[in-house]
C-alpha positions in Angstrom: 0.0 0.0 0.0 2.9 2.8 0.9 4.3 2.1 -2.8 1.2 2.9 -4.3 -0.2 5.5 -2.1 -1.3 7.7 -4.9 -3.7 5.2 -6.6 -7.1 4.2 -5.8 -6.5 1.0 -3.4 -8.7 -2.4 -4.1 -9.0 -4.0 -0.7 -10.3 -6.9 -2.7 -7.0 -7.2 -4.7 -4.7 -6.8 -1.9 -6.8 -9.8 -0.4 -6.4 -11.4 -3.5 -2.9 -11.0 -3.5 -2.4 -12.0 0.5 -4.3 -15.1 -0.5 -7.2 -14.2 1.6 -11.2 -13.8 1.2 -11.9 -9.6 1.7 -13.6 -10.7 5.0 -10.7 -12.3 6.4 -8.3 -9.8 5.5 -10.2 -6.8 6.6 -10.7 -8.9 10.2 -7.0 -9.9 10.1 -5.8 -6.3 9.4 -7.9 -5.0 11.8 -7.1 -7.8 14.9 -3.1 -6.6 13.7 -3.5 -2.8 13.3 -7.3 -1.8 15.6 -8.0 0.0 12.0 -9.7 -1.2 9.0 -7.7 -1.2 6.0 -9.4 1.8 4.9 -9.1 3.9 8.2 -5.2 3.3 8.1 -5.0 4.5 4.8 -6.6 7.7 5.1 -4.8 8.2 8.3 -1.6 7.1 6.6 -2.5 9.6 3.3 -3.0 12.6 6.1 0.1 11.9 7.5 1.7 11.7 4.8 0.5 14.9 3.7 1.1 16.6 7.2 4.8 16.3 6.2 4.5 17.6 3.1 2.8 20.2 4.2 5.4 21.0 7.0 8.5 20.3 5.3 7.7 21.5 1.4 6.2 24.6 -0.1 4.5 22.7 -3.1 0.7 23.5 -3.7 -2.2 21.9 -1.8 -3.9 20.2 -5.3 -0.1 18.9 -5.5 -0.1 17.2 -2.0 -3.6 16.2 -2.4 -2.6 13.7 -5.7 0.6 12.9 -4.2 -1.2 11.2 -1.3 -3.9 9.6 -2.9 -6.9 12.0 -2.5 -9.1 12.5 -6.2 -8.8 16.3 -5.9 -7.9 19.4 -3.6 -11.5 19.9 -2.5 -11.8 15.4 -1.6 -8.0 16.4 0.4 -9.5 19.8 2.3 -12.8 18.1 3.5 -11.0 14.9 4.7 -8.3 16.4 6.2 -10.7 19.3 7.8 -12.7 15.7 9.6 -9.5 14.1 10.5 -7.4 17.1 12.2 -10.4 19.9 12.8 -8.5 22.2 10.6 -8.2 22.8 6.8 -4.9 22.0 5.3 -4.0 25.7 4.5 -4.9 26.6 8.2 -3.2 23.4 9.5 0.0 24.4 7.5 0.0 27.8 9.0 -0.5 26.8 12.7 2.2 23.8 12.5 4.9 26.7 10.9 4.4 29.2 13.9 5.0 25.9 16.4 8.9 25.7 17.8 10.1 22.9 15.9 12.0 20.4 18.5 15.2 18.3 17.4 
């Protein structure tokens, strides 16, 4: 899944691939992680473009590809559920924060 974070993600393919019905998988991945496979990927993909944001200057429509979201708007709501802020405001706020070593 990291590999191919920008593309839509098939569940039922990565099952396929594990060897796995989708049932089992999702109830395996979930026992191993406490997520669904599709909660961890969203949380990875904000993550993911928390850093970006932080550490890189490059456009929000940019980020929002890079990490697997279908378009800036998709990216802004989902990150604005997941953190409480937008990305732009998110961005902001974490810049004006001490960094620590």
């Amino acid at each position: 899944m990291f590999d191919h974070i920008a593309e839509p993600i098939d569940i039922g393919e990565i099952a396929r691939i594990c060897r796995m019905s989708r049932g089992y998988f999702i109830s395996a991945f979930c026992a191993s992680t406490g997520l669904t496979p599709h909660r961890w990927l969203i949380c990875f993909r904000i993550r993911l473009a928390q850093e970006l944001l932080l550490t890189t200057d490059r456009p929000l429509v940019e980020i929002a590809v890079d990490c697997g979201f279908y378009d800036q708007s998709h990216f802004t709501s989902t990150f604005a559920r997941w953190t409480g802020e937008s990305p732009g405001r998110w961005r902001r706020n974490a810049r004006a924060l001490p960094q620590s070593g």
